[in-house]
C-alpha positions as CSV (number, residue, x, y, z in Angstrom):
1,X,0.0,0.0,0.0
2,X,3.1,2.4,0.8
3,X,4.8,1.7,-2.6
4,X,1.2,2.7,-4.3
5,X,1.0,5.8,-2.4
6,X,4.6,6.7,-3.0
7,X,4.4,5.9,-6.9
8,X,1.2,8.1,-6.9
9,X,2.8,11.0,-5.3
10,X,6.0,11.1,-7.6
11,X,3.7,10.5,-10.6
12,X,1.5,13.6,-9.2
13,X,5.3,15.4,-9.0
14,X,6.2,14.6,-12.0
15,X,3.1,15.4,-13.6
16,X,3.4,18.9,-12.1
17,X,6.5,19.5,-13.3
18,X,5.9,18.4,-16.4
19,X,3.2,21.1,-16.7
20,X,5.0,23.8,-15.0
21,X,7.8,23.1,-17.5
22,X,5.3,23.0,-20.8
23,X,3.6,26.0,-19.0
24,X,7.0,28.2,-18.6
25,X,7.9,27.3,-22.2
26,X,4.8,28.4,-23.4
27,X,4.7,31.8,-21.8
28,X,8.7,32.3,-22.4
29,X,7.8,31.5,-26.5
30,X,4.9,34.3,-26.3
31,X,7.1,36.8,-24.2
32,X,9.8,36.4,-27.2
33,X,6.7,36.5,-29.7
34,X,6.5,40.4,-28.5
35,X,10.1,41.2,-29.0
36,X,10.1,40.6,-32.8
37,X,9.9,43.6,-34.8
38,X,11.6,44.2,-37.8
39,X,12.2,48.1,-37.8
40,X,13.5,48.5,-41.1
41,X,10.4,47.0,-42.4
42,X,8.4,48.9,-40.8
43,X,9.9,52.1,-41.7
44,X,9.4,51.1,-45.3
45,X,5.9,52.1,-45.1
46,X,6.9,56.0,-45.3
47,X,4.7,57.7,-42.3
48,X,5.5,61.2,-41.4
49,X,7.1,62.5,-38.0
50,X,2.7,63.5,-37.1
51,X,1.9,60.3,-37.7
52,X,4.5,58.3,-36.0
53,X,3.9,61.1,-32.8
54,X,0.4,60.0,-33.0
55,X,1.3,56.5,-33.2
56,X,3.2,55.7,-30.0
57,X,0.5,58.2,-28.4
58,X,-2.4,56.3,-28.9
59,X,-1.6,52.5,-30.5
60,X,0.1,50.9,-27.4
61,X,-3.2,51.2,-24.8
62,X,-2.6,48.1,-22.6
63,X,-1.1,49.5,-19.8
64,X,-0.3,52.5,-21.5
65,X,3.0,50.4,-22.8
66,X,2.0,48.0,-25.1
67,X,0.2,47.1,-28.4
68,X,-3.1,45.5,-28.6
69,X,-4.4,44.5,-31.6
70,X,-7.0,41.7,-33.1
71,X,-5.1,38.6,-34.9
72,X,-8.2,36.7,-36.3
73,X,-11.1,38.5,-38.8
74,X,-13.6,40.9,-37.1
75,X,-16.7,39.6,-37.1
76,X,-19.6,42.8,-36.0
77,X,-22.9,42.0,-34.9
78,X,-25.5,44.7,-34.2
79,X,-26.6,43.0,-30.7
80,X,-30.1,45.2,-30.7
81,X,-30.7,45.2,-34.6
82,X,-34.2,44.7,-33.9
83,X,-34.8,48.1,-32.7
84,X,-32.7,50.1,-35.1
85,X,-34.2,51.7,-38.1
86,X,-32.1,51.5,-41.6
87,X,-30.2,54.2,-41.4
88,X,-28.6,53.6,-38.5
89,X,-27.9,49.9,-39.3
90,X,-26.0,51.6,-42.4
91,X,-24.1,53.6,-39.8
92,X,-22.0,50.8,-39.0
93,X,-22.0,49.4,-42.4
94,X,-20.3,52.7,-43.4
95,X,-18.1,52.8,-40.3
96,X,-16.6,48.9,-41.4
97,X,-16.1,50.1,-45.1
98,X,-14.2,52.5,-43.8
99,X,-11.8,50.8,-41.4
100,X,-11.4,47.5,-43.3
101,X,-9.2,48.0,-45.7
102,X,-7.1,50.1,-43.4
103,X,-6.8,46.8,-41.1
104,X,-5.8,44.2,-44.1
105,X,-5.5,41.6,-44.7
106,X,-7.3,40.6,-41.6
107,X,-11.2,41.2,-42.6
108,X,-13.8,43.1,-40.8
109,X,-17.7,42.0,-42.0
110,X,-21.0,42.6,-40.5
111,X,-22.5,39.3,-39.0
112,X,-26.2,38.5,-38.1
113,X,-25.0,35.9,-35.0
114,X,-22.1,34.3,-33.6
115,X,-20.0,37.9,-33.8
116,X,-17.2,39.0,-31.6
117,X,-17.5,42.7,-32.0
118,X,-20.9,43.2,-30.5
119,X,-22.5,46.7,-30.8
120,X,-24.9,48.6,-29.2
121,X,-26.4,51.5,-30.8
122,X,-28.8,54.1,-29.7
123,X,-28.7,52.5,-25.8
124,X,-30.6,54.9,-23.2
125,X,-28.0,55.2,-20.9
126,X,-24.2,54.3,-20.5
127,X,-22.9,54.0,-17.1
128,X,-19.3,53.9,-16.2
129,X,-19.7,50.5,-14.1
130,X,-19.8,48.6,-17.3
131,X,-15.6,49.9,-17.9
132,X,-14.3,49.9,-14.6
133,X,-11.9,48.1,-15.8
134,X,-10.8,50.6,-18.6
135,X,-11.6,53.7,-17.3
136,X,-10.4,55.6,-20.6
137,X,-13.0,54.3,-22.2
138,X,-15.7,55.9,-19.8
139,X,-17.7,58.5,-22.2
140,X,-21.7,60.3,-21.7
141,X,-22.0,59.8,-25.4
142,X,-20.4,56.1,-26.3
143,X,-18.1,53.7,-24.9
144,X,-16.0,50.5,-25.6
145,X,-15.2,47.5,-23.3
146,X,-12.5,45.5,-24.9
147,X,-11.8,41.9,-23.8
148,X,-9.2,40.7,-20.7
149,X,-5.7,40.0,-21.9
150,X,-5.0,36.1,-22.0
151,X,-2.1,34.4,-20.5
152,X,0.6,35.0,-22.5
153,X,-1.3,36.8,-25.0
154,X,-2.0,40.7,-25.8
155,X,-4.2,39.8,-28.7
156,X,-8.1,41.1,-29.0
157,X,-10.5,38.5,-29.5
158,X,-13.7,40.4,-28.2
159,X,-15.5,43.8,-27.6
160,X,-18.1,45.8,-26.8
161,X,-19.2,48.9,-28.8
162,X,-22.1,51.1,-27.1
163,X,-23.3,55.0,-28.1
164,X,-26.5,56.8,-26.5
165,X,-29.6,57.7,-28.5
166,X,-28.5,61.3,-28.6
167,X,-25.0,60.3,-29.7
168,X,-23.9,61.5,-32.8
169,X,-22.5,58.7,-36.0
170,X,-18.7,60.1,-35.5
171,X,-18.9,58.9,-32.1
172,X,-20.0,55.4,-32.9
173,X,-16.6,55.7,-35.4
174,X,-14.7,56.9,-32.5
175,X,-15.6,54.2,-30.4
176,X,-15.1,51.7,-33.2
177,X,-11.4,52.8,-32.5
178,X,-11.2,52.0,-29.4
179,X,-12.0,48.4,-30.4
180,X,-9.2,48.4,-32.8
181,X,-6.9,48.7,-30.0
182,X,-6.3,52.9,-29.7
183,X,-6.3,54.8,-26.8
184,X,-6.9,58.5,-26.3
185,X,-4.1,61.0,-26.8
186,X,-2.6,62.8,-24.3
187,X,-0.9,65.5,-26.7
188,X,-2.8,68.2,-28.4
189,X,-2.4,68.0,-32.2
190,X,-3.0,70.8,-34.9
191,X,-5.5,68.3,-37.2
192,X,-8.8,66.7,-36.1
193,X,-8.0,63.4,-33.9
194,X,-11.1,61.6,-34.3
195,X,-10.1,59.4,-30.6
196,X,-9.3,62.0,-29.0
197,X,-12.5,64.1,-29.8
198,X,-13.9,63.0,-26.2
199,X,-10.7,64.3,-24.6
200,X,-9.1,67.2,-26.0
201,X,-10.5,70.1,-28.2
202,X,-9.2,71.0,-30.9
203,X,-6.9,73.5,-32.6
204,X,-9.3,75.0,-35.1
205,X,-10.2,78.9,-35.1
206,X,-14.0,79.1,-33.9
207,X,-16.4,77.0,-32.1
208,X,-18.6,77.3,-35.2
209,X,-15.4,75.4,-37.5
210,X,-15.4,72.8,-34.4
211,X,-18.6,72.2,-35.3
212,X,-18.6,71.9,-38.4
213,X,-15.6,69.2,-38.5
214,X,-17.3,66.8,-35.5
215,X,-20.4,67.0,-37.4
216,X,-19.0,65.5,-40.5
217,X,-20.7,61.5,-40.1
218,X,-17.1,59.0,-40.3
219,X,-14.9,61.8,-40.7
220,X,-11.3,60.3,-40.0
221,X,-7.9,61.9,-41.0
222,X,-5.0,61.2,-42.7
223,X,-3.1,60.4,-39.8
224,X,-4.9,58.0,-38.0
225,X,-5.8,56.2,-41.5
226,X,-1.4,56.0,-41.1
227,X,-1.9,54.9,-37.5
228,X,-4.5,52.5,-38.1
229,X,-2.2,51.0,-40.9
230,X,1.2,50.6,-39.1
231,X,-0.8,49.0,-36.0
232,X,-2.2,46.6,-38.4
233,X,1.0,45.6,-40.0
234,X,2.1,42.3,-39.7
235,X,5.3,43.7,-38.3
236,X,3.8,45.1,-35.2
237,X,3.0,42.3,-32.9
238,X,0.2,42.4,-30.1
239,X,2.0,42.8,-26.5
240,X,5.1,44.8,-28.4
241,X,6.2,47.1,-25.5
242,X,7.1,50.6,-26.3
243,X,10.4,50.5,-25.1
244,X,11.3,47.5,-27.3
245,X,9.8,50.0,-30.2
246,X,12.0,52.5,-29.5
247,X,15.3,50.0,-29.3
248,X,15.0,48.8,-32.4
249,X,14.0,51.8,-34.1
250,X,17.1,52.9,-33.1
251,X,15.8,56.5,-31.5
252,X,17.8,58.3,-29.5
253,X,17.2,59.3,-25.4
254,X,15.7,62.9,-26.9
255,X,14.0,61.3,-29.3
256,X,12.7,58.8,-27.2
257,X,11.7,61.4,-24.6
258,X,9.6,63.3,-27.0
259,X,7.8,60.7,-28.7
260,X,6.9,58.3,-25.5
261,X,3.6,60.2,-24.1
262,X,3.2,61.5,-20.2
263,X,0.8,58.6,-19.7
264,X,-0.1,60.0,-16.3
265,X,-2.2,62.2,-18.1
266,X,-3.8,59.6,-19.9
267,X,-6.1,59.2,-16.8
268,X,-7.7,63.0,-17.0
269,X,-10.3,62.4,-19.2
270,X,-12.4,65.7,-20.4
271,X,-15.6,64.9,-21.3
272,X,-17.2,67.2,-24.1
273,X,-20.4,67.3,-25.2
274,X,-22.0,66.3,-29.0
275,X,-22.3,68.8,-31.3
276,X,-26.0,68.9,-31.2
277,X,-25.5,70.1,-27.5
278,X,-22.6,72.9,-28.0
């Protein structure tokens, strides 16, 4: 009976070994899966010094150090469809057309069931409770809930898009954003940032031109079309930290201390109101 129990408890030993070995491995293969970046392809793609400054701004969220991103097709699914009229359905259609191609190849497609983008549109009321957890994200007129981070993984597989009733359609484009994997800015920029419309106003002459520019339905600049691109490149890897960016893009200490955001700030968010409300 004492040789049975003693051969179960090294085979339990073993066993748990075993595991904690394949389980180390595992994690030590994804942690080396986030230090590959090829820099000189990546500069190949010709951005400008705005659009790189934007860039590390806004595309590594998690923890305000590192990237995010989806690695499998988007698939979007209008949760409350049956209470939408047309038009707003063909928001979001108009929303996807516009951020698909900037995400290639990976797909984004509007889905009846079995989605893993769900959206929300026209909701009475948002209520920070539902992003506690990512309190960026908090907004009166939409908000996004983006899944927890696996073990050993930085990738997106789910999220949750929601705007109010009174919201206007670039919100539900700013919040379609979010679910890409961008954060809010912390800098002030001299174009239209279309995620960071919630936080920061904007450098245009009159509140009338303000107007007229967050009015425009899916209006998204040149820029973020860039910064959308480069996160979606298959050089940029989900869980790529910032610092390992900066390595291997060979900046220097000044340059690196002009281009990595105060992230402190990050946590100051300034709610503005639609334009319908100015």
């Amino acid at each position: 009976m004492m040789k049975l129990v003693k051969y179960i408890v090294l085979s339990v030993a073993i066993l748990a070994m075993t595991i904690g070995m394949i389980s180390s491995l595992r994690e030590s293969a994804f942690v080396r899966e986030t230090r590959v970046f090829d820099a000189e392809k990546f500069k190949e793609m010709k951005y400008t010094g705005h659009e790189l400054a934007l860039f590390c701004d806004v595309a590594f969220m998690s923890e305000d150090t590192r990237i995010r991103k989806w690695r499998k097709d988007i698939k979007v699914e209008i949760k409350n469809i049956d209470k939408l009229d047309r038009k707003t359905i063909a928001e979001v259609d108009s929303v996807i057309a516009l951020l698909a191609p900037l995400i290639a190849p990976l797909k984004m497609e509007r889905v009846y069931s079995g989605g893993n983008l769900h959206v929300y549109r026209k909701v009475k009321d948002i209520t920070p409770t539902r992003t506690k957890h990512l309190p960026h994200s908090v907004c009166i007129n939409g908000m996004t809930t983006i899944g927890a981070r696996a073990s050993y993984s930085w990738a997106i597989d789910s999220a949750s898009i929601y705007d109010c009733r009174h919201a206007d359609p670039q919100t539900l484009l700013h919040e379609f954003q979010h679910a890409l994997g961008l954060a809010h800015p912390v800098r002030l920029y001299p174009y239209y940032v279309t995620i960071g419309r919630s936080v920061i106003p904007q450098y245009l002459r009159s509140q009338k031109e303000t107007q007229a520019y967050m009015k425009q339905p899916f209006y998204l600049s040149e820029e973020e079309k860039s910064v959308i691109k480069m996160l979606y490149s298959p050089e940029v890897r989900s869980g790529l930290h910032i610092e390992t960016f900066m390595e291997k893009m060979g900046f220097s200490e000044e340059e690196k201390s002009w281009l990595i955001p105060e992230v402190s700030k990050r946590r100051a968010v300034v709610i503005y109101p639609s334009p319908s409300r100015h």
